[in-house]
TORPASE-425928 format. One record per residue (C-alpha): residue number from 1; x, y, z. Coordinates in steps of 0.1 Angstrom, whole numbers, plus 5000, padded with zeros to 4 digits. Layout:
BEGIN
<atom><nr>NUM</nr><u>X</u><v>Y</v><w>Z</w></atom>
...
//
This chain:
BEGIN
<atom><nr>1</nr><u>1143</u><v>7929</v><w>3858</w></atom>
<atom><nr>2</nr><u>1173</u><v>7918</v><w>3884</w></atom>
<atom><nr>3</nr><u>1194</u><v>7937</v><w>3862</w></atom>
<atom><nr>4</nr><u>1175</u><v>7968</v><w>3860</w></atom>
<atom><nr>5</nr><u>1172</u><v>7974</v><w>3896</w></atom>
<atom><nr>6</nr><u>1205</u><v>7965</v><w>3901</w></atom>
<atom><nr>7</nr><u>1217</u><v>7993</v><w>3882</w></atom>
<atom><nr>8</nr><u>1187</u><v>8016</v><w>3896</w></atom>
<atom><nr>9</nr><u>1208</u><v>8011</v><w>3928</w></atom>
<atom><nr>10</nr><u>1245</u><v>8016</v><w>3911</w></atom>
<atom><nr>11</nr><u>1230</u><v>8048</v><w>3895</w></atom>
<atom><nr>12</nr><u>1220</u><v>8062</v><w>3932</w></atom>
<atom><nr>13</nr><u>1187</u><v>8081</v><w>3915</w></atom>
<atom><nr>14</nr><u>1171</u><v>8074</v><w>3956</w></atom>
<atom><nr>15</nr><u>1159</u><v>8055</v><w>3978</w></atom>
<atom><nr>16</nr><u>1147</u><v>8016</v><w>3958</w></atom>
<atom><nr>17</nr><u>1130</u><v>7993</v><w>3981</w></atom>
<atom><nr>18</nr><u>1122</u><v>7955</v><w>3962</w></atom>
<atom><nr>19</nr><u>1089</u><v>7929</v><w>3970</w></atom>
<atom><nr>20</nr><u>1074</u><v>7956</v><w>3989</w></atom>
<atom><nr>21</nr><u>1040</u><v>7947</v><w>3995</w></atom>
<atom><nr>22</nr><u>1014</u><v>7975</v><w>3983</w></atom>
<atom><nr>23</nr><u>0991</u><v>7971</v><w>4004</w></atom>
<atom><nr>24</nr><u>1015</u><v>7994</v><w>4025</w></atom>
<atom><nr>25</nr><u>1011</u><v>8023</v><w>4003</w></atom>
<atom><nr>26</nr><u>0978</u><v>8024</v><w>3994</w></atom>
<atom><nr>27</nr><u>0947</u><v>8038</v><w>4016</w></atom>
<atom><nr>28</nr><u>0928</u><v>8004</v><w>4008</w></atom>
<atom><nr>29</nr><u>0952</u><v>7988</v><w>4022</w></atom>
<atom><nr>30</nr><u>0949</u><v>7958</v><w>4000</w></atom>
<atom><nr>31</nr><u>0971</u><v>7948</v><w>3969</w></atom>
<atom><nr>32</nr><u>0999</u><v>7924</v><w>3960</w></atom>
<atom><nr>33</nr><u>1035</u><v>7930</v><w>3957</w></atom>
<atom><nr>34</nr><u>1059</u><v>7952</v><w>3937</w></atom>
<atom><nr>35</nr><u>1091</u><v>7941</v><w>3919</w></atom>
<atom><nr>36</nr><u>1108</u><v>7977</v><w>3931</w></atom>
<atom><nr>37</nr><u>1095</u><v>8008</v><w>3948</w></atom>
<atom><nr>38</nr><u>1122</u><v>8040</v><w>3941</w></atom>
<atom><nr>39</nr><u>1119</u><v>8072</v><w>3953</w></atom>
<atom><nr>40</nr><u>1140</u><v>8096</v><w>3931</w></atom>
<atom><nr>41</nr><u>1163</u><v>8123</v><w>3947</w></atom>
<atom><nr>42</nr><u>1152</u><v>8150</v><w>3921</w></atom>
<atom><nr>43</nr><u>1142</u><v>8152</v><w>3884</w></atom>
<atom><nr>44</nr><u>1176</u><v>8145</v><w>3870</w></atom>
<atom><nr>45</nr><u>1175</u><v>8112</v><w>3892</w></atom>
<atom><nr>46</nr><u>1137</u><v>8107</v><w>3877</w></atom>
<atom><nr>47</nr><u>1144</u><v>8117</v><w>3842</w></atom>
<atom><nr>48</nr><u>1176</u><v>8087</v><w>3845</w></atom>
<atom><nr>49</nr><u>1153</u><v>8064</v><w>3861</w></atom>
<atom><nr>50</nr><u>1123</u><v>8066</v><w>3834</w></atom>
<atom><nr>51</nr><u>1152</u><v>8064</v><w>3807</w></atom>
<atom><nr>52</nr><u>1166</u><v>8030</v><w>3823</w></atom>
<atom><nr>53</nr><u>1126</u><v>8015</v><w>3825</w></atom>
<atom><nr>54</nr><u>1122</u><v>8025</v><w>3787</w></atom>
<atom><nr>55</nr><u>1154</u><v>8012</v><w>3778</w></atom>
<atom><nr>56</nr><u>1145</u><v>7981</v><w>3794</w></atom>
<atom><nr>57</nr><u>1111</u><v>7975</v><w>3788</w></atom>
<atom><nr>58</nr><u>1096</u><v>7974</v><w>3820</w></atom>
<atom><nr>59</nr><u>1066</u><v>7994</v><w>3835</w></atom>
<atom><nr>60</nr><u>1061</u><v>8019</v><w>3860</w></atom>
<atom><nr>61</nr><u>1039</u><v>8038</v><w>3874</w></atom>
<atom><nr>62</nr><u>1036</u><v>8067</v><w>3894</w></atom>
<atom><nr>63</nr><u>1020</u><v>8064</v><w>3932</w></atom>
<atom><nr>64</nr><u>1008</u><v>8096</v><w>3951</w></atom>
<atom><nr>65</nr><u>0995</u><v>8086</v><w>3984</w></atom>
<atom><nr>66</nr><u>0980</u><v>8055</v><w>3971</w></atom>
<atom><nr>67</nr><u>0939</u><v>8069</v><w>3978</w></atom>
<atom><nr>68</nr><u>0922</u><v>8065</v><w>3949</w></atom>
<atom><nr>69</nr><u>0936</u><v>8036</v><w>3934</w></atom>
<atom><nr>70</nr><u>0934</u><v>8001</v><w>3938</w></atom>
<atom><nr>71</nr><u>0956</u><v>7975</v><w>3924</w></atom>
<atom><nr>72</nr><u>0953</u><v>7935</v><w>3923</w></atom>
<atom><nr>73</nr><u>0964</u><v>7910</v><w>3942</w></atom>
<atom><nr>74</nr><u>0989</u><v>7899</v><w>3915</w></atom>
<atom><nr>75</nr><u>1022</u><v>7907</v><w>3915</w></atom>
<atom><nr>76</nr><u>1031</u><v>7938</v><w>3897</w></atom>
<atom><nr>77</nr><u>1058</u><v>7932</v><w>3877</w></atom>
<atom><nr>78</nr><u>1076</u><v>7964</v><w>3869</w></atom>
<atom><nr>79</nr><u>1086</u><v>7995</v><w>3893</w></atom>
<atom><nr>80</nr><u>1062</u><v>8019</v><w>3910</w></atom>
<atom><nr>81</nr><u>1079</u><v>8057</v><w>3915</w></atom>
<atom><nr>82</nr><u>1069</u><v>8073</v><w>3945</w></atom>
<atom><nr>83</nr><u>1079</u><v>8111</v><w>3943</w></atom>
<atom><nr>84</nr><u>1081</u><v>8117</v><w>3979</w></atom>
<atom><nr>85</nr><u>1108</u><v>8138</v><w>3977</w></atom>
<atom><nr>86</nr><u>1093</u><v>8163</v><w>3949</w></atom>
<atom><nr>87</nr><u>1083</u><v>8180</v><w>3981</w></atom>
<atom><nr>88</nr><u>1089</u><v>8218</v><w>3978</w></atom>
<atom><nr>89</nr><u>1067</u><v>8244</v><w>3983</w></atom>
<atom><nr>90</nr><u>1069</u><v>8281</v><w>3973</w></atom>
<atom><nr>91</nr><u>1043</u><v>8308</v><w>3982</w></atom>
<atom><nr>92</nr><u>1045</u><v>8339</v><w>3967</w></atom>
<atom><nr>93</nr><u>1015</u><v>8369</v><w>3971</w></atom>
<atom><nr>94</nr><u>0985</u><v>8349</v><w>3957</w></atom>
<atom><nr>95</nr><u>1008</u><v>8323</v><w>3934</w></atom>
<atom><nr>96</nr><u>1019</u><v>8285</v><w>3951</w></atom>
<atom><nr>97</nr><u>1042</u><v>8266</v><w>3934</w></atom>
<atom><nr>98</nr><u>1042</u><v>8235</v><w>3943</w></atom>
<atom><nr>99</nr><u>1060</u><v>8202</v><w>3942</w></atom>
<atom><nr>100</nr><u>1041</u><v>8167</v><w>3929</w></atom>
<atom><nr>101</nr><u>1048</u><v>8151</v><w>3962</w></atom>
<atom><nr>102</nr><u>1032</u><v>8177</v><w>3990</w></atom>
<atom><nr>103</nr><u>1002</u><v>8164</v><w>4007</w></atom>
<atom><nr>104</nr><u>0971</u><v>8181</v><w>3994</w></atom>
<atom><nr>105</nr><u>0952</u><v>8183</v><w>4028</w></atom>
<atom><nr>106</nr><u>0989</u><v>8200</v><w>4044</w></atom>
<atom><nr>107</nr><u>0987</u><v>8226</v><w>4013</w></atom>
<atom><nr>108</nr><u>0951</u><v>8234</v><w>4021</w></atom>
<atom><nr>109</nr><u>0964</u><v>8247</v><w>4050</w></atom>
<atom><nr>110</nr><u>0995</u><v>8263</v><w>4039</w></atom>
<atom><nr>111</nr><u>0968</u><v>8281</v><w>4019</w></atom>
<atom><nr>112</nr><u>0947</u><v>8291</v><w>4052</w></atom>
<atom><nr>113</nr><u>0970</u><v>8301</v><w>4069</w></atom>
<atom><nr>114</nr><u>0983</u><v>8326</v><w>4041</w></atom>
<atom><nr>115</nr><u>0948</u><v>8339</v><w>4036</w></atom>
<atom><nr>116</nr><u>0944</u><v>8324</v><w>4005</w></atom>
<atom><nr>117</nr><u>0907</u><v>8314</v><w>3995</w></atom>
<atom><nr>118</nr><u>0904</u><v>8278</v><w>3971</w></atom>
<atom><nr>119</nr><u>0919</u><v>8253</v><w>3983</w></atom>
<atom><nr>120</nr><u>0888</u><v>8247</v><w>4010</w></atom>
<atom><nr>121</nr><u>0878</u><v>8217</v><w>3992</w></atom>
<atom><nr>122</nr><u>0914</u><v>8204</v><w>3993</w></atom>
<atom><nr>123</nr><u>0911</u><v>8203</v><w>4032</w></atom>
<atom><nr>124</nr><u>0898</u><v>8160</v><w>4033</w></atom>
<atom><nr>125</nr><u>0912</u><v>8147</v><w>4003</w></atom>
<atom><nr>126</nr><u>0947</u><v>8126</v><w>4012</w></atom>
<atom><nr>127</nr><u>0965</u><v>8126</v><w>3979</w></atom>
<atom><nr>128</nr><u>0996</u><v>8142</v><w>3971</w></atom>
<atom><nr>129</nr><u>0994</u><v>8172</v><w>3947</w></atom>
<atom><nr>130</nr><u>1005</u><v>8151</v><w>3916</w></atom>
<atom><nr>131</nr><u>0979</u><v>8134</v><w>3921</w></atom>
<atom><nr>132</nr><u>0948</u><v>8155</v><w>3923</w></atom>
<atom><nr>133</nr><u>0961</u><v>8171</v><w>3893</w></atom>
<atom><nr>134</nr><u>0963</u><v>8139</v><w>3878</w></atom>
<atom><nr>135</nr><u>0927</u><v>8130</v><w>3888</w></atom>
<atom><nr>136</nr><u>0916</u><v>8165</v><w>3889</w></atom>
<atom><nr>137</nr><u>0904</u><v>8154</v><w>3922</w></atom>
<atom><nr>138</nr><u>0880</u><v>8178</v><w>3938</w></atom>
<atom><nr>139</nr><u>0847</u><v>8184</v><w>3966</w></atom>
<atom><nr>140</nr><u>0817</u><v>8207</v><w>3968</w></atom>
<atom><nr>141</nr><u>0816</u><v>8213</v><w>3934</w></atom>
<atom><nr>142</nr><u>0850</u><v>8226</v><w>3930</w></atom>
<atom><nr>143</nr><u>0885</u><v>8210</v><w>3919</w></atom>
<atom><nr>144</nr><u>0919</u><v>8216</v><w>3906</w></atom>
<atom><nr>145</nr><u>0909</u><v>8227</v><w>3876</w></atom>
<atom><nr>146</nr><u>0898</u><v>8261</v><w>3887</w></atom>
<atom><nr>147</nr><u>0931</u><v>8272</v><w>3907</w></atom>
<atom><nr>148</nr><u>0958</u><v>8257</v><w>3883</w></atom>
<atom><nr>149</nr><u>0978</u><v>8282</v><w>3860</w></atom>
<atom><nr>150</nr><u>1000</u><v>8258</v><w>3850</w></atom>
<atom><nr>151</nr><u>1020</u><v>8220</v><w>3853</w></atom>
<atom><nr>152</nr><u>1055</u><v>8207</v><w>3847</w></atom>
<atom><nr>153</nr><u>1055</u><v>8175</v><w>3838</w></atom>
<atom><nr>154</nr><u>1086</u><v>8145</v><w>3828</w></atom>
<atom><nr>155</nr><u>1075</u><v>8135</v><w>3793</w></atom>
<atom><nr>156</nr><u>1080</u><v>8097</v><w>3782</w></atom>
<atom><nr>157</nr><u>1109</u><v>8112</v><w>3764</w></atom>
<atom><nr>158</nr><u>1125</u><v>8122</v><w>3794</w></atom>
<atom><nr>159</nr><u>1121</u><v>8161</v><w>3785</w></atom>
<atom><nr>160</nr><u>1105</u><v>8185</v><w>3810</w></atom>
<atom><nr>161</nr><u>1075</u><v>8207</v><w>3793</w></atom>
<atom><nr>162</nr><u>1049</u><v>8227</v><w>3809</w></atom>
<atom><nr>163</nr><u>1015</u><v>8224</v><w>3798</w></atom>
<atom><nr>164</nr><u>0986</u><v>8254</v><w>3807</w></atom>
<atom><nr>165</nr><u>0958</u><v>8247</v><w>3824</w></atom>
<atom><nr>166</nr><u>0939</u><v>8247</v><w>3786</w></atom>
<atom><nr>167</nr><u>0962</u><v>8220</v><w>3774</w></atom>
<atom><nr>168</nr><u>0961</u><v>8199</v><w>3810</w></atom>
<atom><nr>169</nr><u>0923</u><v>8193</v><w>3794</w></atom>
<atom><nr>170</nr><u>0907</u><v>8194</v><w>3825</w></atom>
<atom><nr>171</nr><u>0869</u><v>8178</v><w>3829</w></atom>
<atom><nr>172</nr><u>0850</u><v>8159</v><w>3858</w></atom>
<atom><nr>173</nr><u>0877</u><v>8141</v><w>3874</w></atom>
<atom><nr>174</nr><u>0899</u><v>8138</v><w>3843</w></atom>
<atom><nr>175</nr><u>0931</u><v>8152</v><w>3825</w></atom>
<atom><nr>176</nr><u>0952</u><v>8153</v><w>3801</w></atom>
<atom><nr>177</nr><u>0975</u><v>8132</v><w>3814</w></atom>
<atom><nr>178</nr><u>0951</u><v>8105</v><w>3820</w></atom>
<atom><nr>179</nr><u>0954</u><v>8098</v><w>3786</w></atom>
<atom><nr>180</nr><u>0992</u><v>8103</v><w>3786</w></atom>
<atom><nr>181</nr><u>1007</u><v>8079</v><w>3809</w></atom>
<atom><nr>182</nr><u>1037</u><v>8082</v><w>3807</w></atom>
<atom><nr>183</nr><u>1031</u><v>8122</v><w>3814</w></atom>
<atom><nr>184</nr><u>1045</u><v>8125</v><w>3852</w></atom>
<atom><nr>185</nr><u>1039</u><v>8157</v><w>3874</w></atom>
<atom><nr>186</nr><u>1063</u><v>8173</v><w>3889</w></atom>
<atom><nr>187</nr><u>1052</u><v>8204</v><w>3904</w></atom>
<atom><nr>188</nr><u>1023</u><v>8226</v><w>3899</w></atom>
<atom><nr>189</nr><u>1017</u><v>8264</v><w>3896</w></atom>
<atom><nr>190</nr><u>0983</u><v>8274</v><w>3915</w></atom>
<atom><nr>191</nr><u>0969</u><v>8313</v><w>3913</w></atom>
<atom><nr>192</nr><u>0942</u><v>8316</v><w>3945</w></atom>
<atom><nr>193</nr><u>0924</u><v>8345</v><w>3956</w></atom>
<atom><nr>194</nr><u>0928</u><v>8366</v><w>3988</w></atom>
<atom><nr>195</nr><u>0903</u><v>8362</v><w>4021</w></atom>
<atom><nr>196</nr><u>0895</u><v>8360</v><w>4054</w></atom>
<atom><nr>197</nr><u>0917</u><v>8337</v><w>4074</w></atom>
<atom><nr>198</nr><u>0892</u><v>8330</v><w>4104</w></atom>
<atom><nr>199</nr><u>0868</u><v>8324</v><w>4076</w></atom>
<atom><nr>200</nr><u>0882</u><v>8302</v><w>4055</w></atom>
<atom><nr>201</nr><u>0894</u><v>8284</v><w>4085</w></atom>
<atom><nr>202</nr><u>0857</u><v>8281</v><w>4099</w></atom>
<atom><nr>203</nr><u>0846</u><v>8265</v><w>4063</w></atom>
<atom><nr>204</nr><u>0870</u><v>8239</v><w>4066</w></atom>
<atom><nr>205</nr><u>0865</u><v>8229</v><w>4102</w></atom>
<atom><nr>206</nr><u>0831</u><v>8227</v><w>4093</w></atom>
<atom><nr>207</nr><u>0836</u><v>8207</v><w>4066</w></atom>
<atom><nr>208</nr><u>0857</u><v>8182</v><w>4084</w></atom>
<atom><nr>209</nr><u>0830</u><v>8174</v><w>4111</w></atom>
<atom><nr>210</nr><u>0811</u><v>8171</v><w>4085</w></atom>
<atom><nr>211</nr><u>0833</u><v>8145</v><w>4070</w></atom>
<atom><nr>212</nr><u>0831</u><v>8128</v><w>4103</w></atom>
<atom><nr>213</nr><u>0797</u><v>8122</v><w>4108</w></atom>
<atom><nr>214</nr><u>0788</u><v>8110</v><w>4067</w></atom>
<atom><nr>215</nr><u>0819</u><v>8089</v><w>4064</w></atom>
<atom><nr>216</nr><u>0839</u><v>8054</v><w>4073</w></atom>
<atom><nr>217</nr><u>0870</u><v>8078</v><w>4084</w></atom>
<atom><nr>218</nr><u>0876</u><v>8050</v><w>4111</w></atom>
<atom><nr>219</nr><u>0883</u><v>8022</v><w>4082</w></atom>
<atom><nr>220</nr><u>0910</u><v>8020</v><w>4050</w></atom>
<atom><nr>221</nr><u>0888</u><v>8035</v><w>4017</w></atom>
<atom><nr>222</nr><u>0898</u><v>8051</v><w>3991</w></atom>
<atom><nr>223</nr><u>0870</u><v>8073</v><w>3986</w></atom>
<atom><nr>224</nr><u>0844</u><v>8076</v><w>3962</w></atom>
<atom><nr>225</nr><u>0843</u><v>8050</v><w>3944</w></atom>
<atom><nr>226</nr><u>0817</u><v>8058</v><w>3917</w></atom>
<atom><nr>227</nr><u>0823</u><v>8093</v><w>3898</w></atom>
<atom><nr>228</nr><u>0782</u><v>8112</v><w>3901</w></atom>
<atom><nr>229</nr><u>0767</u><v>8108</v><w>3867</w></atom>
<atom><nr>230</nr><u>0753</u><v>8142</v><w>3860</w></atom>
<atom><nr>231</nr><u>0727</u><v>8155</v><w>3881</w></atom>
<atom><nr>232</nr><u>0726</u><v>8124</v><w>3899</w></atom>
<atom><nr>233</nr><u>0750</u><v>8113</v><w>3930</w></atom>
<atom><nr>234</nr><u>0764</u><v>8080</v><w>3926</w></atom>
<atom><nr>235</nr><u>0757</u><v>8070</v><w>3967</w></atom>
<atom><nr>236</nr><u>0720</u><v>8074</v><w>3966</w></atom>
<atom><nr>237</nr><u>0718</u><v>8058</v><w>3937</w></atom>
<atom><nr>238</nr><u>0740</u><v>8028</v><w>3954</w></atom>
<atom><nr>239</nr><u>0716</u><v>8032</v><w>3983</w></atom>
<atom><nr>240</nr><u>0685</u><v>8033</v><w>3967</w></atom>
<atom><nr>241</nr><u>0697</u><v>8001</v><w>3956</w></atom>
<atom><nr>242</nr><u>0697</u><v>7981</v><w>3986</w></atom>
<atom><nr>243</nr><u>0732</u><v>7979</v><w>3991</w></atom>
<atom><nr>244</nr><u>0747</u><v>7994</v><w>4018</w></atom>
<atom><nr>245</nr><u>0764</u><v>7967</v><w>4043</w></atom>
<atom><nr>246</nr><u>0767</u><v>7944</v><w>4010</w></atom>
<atom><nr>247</nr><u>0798</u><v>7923</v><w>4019</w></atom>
<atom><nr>248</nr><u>0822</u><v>7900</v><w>4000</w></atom>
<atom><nr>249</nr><u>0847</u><v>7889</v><w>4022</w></atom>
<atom><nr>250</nr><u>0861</u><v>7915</v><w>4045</w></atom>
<atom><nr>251</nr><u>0851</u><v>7944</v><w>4023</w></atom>
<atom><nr>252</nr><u>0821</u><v>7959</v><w>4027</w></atom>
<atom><nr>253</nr><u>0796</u><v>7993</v><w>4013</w></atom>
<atom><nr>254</nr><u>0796</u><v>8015</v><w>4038</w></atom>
<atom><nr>255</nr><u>0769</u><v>8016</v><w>4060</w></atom>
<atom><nr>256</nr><u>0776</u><v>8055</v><w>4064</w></atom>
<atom><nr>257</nr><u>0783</u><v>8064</v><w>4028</w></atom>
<atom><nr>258</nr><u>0774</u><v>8042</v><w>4001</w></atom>
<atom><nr>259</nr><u>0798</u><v>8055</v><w>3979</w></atom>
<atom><nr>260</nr><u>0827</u><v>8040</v><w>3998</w></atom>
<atom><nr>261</nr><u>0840</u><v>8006</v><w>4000</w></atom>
<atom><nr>262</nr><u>0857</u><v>7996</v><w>4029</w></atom>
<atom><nr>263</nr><u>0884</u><v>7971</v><w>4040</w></atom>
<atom><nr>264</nr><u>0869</u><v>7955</v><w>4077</w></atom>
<atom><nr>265</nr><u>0899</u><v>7935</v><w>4082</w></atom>
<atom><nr>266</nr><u>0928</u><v>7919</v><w>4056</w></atom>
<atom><nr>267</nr><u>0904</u><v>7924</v><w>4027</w></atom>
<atom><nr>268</nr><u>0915</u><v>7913</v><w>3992</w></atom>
<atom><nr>269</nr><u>0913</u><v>7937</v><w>3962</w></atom>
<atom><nr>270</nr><u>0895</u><v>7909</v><w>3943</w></atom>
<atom><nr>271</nr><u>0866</u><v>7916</v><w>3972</w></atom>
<atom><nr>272</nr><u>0864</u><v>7949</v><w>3963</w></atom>
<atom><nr>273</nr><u>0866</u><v>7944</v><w>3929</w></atom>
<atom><nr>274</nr><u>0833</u><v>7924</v><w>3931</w></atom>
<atom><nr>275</nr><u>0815</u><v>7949</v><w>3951</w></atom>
<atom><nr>276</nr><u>0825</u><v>7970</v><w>3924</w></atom>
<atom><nr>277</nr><u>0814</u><v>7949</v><w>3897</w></atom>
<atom><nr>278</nr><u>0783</u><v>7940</v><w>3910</w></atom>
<atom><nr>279</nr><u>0771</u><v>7975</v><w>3918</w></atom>
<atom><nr>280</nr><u>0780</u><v>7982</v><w>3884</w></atom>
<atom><nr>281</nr><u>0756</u><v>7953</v><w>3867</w></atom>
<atom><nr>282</nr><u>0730</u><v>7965</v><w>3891</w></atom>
<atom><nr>283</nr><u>0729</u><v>8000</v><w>3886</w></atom>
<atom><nr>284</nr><u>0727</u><v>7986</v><w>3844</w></atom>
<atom><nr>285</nr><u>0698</u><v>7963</v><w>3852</w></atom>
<atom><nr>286</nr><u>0675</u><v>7983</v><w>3873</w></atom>
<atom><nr>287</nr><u>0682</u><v>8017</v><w>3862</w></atom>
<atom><nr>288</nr><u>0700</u><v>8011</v><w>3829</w></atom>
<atom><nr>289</nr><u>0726</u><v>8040</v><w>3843</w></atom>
<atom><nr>290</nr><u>0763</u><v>8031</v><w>3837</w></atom>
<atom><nr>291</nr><u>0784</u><v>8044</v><w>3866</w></atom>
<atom><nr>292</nr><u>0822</u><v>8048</v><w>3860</w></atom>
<atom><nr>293</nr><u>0842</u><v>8040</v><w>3886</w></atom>
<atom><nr>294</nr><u>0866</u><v>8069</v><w>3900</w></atom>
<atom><nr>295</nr><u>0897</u><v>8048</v><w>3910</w></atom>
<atom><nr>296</nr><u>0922</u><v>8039</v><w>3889</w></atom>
<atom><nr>297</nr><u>0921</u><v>7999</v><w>3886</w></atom>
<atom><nr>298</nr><u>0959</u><v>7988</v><w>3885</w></atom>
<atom><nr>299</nr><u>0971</u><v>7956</v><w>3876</w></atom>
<atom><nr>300</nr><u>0939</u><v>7934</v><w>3870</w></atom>
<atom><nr>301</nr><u>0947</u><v>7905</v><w>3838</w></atom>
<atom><nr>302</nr><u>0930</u><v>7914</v><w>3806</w></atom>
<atom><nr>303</nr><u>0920</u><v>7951</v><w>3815</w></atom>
<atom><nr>304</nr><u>0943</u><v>7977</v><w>3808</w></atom>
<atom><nr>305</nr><u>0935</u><v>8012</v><w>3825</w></atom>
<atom><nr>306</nr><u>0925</u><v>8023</v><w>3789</w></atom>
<atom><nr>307</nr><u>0905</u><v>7993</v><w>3782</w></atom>
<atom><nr>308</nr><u>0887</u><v>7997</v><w>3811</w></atom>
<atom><nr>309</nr><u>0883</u><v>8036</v><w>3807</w></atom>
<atom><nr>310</nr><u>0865</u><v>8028</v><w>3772</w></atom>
<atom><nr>311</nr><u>0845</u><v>8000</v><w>3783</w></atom>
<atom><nr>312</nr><u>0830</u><v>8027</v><w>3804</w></atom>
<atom><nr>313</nr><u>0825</u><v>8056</v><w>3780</w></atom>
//
């Protein structure tokens, strides 16, 4: 592994950062530490760089803005890319392209103030475009899905493809890539529809007091934890349960949303992977309803992100 990021550094593919702690770059703010962090120049420097962590057999993965994912306390012992620099943007009539790296809530309003309608929903989430295409991340009842023509992804091969919106395979907060790994995306095509700039601006303002008022903005989350089993929203049914203010350690349920765990101070992930867990056996027991957890769980010994993705199915 020495070796590796030795020559990551020789090969000059960016900025590589080593023991970083995670907990730094996720919005849980919880998580152990990270052999190497690098942060490619450009896709020649990330094509190189996935080649080199093939070659060598170690794994990666790649980190938006670290909000809806939450990794162990464990060491992770391989190299998380961070494609902060995949940060272009290029608006033409009605058509964005856009790089994986641009911060989804900044594009929203790139969008706005363009007079471009559908990205509104966009306008609290605080990924990176990568990934809410990953996650097909979405809000009042719309997502990425419907305003993406097309991505350009970094195959495991090291080629560049670009896959329609048909073959990205989008469903409820899922892709195609979710099931291709060692997919990355590296920009995105979006087609939106022309409005009313004052309007559009109004939805999202009120959108974000709402926001305010019905969540724990003032605390690290990462969101909905739960994806809504159909026809059904996954923080009444946690509610209805009892457990809002359920606490193990210094992570909590929400008392505003109970659809959100949050750190109260130096949390562990292994607290919030017991709330997890046990709102998970509750929900079984008492309603025999299986929720499936939204975040991807990174890290955790004897679970793999497939494993735990079938276990839930």
């Amino acid at each position: 592994m020495q070796d590796a990021i030795k020559e990551m550094i020789a090969l000059h593919l960016g900025k590589v950062l080593i023991n970083e702690k995670i907990s730094n770059y996720t919005t849980y703010r919880v998580g152990g530490k990270v052999r190497a962090i690098c942060f490619p120049k450009g896709e020649e420097e990330l094509i190189t760089l996935i080649k080199l962590l093939k070659e060598r057999q170690i794994k990666y993965i790649v980190l938006g803005n670290g909000s809806n994912v939450l990794f162990s306390d464990l060491m992770y012992d391989g190299v998380i890319i961070k494609l902060d620099n995949f940060n272009k943007i290029n608006i033409q009539d009605n058509i964005i392209e856009v790089g994986a790296g641009y911060p989804l809530i900044k594009l929203s309003r790139d969008a706005m103030r363009n007079s471009l309608v559908g990205l509104e929903f966009a306008s609290g989430i605080p990924g990176t475009v990568g990934g809410a295409v990953f996650m097909n991340a979405g809000a009042y009842g719309e997502d990425m899905s419907k305003i993406v023509l097309s991505v350009r992804v970094v195959t495991g091969d090291g080629e560049i493809i670009e896959l329609s919106n048909k073959d990205m395979e989008f469903s409820y907060r899922t892709t195609y890539l979710q099931s291709h790994l060692d997919y990355v995306c590296i920009s995105a095509k979006l087609k939106l529809e022309y409005g009313n700039k004052e309007e559009i601006e109004e939805i999202m303002n009120s959108r974000k007091k709402t926001r305010i008022a019905t969540q724990p903005l003032n605390y690290p989350s990462a969101g909905s934890v739960f994806r809504n089993p159909e026809g059904m929203y996954a923080g009444k049914i946690i509610e209805e349960m009892g457990m809002k203010g359920f606490t193990v350690g210094k992570a909590m349920v929400s008392e505003k949303h109970a659809n959100f765990i949050i750190n109260t101070g130096n949390a562990k992930a292994s607290d919030i992977k017991r709330i997890i867990d046990t709102i998970k056996q509750k929900a079984l027991n008492k309603y025999n309803i299986k929720l499936r957890v939204e975040q991807r769980l990174i890290n955790w010994v004897g679970v793999s992100e497939k494993e735990e993705e079938d276990k839930e199915n």
